[in-house]
N, C-alpha and C positions, 0 to 999 in steps of 0.2 A: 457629488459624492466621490470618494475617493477611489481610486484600486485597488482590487486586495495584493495583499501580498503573499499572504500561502494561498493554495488550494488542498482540500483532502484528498486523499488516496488508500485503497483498500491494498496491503499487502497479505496475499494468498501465498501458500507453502509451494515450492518451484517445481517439487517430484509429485504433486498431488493437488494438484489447484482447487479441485473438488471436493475438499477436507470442511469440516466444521467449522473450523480453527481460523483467526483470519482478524488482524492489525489494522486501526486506522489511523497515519497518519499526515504531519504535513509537510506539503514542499512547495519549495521559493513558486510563485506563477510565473516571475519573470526572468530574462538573465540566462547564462551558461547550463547550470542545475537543473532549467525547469525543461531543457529538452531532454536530456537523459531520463531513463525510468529506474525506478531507485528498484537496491536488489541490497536488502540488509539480512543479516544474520539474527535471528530471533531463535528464543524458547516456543518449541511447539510442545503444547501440556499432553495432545493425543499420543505422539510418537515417544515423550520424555527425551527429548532431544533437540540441541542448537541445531537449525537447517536455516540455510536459505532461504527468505521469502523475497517473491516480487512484486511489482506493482500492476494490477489491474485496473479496469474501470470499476468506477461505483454502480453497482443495481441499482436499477428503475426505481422511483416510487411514486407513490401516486398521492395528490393531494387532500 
């Protein structure tokens, strides 16, 4: 079976991590990019404003 090449990641708002509000996306698993943690500029719908979001871990699930 192959490698992946993304993995997901939860981006949470940077001033307020503990918001509602909260992006999944993906980034390279391997390579320069996949050690950095991504900090992108997003629409938060709660505040009506572009903020900074970062990247978190993914919550637990259970199967």
């Amino acid at each position: 079976m192959a490698k992946k090449t993304h993995i997901k990641v939860r981006l949470v708002p940077e001033n307020k991590p503990d918001s509602p509000f909260f992006y999944y996306v993906k980034k390279p698993a391997g390579g320069e990019k996949a050690k950095e943690k991504l900090k992108l500029k997003k629409y938060n719908p709660n505040t009506r404003k572009h903020e900074n979001f970062v990247e978190k871990k993914l919550p637990p699930h259970s199967k």
